[in-house]
C-alpha positions as CSV (number, residue, x, y, z in Angstrom):
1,X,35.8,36.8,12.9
2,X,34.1,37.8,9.6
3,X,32.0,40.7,8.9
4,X,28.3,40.7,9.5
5,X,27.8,41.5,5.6
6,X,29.6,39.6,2.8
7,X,32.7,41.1,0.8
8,X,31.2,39.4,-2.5
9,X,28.2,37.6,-3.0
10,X,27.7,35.5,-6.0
11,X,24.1,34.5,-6.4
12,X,22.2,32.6,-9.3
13,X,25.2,30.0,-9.6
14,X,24.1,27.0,-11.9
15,X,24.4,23.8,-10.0
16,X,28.1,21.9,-9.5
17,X,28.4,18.8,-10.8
18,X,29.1,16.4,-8.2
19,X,33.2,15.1,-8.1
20,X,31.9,12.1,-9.7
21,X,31.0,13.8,-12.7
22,X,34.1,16.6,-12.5
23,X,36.9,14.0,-13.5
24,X,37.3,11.8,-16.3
25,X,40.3,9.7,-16.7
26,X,42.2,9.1,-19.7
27,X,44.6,5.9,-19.9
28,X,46.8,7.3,-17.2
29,X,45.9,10.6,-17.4
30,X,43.2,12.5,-15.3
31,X,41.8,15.7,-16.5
32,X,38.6,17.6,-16.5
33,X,35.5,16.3,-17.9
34,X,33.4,18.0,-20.9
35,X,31.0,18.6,-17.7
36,X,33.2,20.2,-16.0
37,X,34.7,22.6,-18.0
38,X,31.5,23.7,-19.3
39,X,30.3,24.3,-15.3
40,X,33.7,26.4,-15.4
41,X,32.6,28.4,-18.6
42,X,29.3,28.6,-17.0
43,X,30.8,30.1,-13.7
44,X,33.7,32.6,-15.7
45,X,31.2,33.6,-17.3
46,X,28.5,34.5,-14.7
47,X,31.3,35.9,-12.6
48,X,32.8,38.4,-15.5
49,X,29.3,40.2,-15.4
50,X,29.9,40.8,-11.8
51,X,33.0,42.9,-12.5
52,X,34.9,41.7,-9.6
53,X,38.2,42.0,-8.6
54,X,40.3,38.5,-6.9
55,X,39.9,38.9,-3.5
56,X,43.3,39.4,-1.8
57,X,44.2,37.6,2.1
58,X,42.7,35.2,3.9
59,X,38.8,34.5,3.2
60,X,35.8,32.6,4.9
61,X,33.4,31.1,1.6
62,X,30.1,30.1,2.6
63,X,28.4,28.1,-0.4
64,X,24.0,27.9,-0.1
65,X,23.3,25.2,-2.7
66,X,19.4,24.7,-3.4
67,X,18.9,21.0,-4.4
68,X,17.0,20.4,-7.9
69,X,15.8,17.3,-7.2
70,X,14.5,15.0,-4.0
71,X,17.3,12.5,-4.6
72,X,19.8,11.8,-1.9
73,X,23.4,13.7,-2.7
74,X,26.2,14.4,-0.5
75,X,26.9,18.4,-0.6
76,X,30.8,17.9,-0.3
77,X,30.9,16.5,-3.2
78,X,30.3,19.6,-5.1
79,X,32.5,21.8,-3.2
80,X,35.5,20.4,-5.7
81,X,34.0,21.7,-9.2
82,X,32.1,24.9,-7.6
83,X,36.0,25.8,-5.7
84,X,37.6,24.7,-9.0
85,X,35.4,27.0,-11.2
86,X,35.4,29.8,-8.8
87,X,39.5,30.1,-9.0
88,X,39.6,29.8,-12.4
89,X,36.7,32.9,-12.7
90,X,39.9,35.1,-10.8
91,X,36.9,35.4,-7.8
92,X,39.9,35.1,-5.4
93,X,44.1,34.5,-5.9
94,X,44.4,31.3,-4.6
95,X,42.5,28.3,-3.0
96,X,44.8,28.4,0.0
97,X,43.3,31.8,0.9
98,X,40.6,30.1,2.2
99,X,40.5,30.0,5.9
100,X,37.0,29.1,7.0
101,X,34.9,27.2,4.6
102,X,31.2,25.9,4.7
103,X,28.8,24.2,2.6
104,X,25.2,23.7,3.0
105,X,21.9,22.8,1.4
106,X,18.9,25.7,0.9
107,X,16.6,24.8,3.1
108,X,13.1,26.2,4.4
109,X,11.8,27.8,7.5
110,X,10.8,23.9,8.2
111,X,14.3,23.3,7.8
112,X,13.3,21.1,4.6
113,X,15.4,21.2,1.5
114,X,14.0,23.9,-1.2
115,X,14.3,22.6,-4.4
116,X,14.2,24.6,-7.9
117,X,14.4,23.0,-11.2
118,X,18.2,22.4,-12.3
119,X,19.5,23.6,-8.6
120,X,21.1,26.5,-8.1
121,X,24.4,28.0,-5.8
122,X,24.7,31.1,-4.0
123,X,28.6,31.9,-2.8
124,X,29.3,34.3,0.3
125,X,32.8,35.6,0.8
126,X,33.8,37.6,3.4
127,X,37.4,38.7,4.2
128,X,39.0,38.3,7.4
């Protein structure tokens, strides 16, 4: 299986916008919202700091998303725009490298949800 210590981690990640919010549709045409690409910006961005080279082969991605508010939200539904921007930041080659994938909310030792003003994401990736 994976490594006990992450290949890459990507910490300090601004908060996806939820699917909802990723896609806007045009007539007939779908495309990405002004939301969106400005999360993808965001994320280049962030991830060009890093220096990092695509990861190569098959990968496991483990996503830690720390809620920024109480409201009710269904994690999956940010694993679209956070995947999305992560690809296009060259963090990896391909989506279809990913083997193993998991997404979760932040939570305490209580095993409540942490929450910090405007959210956050932290991304693991090991190779396997």
């Amino acid at each position: 299986m994976a490594a006990t210590e992450p290949s890459v981690t990507i910490s300090g990640l601004a908060f996806p916008p939820s699917v909802n919010h990723y896609w806007r549709h045009v007539g007939s045409r779908t495309m990405i919202s002004r939301t969106g690409r400005a999360y993808r910006q965001q994320v280049f961005h962030d991830v060009l700091q890093l220096r990092l080279r695509a990861i190569t082969g098959p990968i496991r991605l483990e996503a830690i998303v720390t809620r920024p508010d109480r409201r009710r939200r269904d994690v999956d539904n940010l694993l679209k725009s956070l995947l999305d921007a992560l690809d296009h930041a060259d963090v990896y080659e391909d989506d279809s490298q990913i083997h193993d994938l998991r997404i979760g909310w932040k939570c305490d030792e209580n095993q409540q949800p942490v929450i910090v003003a405007g959210g956050e994401c932290e991304v693991r990736i090991w190779r396997i």
